[in-house]
N, C-alpha and C positions, 0 to 999 in steps of 0.2 A: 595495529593498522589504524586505530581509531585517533589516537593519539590524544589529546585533551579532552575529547568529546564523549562522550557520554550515548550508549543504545539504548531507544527507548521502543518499543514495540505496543501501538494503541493495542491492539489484540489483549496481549498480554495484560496490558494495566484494566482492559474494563473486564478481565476473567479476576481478578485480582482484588479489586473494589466492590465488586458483585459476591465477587465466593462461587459467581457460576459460569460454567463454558460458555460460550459464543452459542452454541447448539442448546443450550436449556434456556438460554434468553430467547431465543427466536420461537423456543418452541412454546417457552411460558407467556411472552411477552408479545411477541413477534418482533418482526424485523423492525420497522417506524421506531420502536424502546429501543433496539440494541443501536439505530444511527442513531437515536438523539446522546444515550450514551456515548458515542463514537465523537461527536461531534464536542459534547463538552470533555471529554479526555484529552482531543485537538486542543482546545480553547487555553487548557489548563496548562500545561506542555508549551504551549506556544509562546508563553511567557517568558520560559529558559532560554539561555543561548549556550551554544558551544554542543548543542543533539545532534544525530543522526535518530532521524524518527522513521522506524515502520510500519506503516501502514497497511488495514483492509484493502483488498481494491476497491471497495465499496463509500471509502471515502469523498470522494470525488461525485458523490451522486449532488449533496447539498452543496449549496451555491455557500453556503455562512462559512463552510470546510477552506475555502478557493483563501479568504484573508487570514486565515491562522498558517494555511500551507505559505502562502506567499509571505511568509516572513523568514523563509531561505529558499534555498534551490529546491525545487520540486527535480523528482526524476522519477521518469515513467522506466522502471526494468521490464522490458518487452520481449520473451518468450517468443518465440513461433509455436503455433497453437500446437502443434506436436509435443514440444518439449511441454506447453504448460499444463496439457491433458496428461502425461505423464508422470508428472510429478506430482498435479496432484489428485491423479487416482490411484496411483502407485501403491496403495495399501489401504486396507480396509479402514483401519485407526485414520488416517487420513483421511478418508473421505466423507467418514461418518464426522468429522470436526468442521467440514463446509454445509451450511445450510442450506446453502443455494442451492447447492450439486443434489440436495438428499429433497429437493421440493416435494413434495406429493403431489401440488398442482400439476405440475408437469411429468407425475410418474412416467408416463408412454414415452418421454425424451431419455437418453443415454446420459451417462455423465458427459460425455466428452461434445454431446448435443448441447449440454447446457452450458455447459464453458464457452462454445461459439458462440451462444446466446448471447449469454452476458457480456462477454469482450464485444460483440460488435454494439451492442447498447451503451458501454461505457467506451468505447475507440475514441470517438471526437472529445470526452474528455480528458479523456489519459493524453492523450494530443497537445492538451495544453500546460502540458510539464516542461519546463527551461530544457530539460535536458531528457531526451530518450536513448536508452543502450539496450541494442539489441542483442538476444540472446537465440543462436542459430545453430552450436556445436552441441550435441548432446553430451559430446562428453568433456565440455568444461565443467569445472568443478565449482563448486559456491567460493573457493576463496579467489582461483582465477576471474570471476564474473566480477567480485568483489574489488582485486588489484584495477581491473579494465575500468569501474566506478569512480574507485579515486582517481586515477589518471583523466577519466574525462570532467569528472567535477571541481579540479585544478585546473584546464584548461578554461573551461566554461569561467572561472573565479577571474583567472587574469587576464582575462577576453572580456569581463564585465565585473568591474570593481565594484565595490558596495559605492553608492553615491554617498557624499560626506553632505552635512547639513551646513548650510550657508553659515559663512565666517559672520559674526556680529562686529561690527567696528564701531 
């Protein structure tokens, strides 16, 4: 489906670079270590062409994030908070891998407490993605979510060409 492109997953590259989970950095380092890490993995990535990059949702908090993102389409995949609390507190492995969700500041909150949390803290960012697909059917599948992706980030491309840089004469 990808076709020449290339998945790159920030997650995945700074567990990979580090040697440690997402969860042993926040818990060693704390969060401010794991986004400046976050941030220079963007940086570095951002160089390539021809990615499909996935992202933290936590990306989008630094403003430095906004000009590495903005060298393609951003797309916000946007959940209805049902399905996003589901998927991911759907297993223990899973939720123990979000730092956010496992806070201890916030013990007294639910998991599914702190995912409204966060999404309404990050919304007017996620807002500023070229492109939002909303996700409402619980039982679409990741590859159906994925076909609906490309089909709107095709649309979105020949709705908005890359601008070409001025002819020199």
């Amino acid at each position: 489906m990808l076709g020449s492109y290339t998945f790159v997953d920030t997650d995945t590259m700074i567990e990979t670079v580090t040697n440690r989970t997402i969860s042993e950095i926040f818990s060693q380092d704390g969060e401010d270590s794991f986004r400046d890490a976050e941030s220079s993995v963007l940086e570095q990535i951002a160089a390539f062409v021809r990615l499909v990059v996935a992202t933290g949702g936590g990306i989008v908090l630094k403003q430095r994030n906004w000009a590495s993102l903005r060298n393609g389409v951003v797309v916000w995949i946007n959940p209805s908070i049902d399905i996003l609390q589901k998927r991911l507190t759907s297993d223990q492995a899973n939720l123990d891998s979000r730092p956010l969700l496992k806070d201890e500041e916030k013990d007294d909150a639910s998991p599914a407490q702190k995912i409204e949390h966060i999404l309404e803290n990050r919304r007017s960012l996620y807002e500023q993605a070229d492109l939002s697909l909303s996700v409402t059917d619980p039982e679409e599948t990741p590859i159906q979510t994925a076909e609906r992706l490309v089909s709107h980030v095709l649309r979105f491309l020949a709705d908005n060409p890359p601008k070409r840089p001025p002819s020199s004469s």
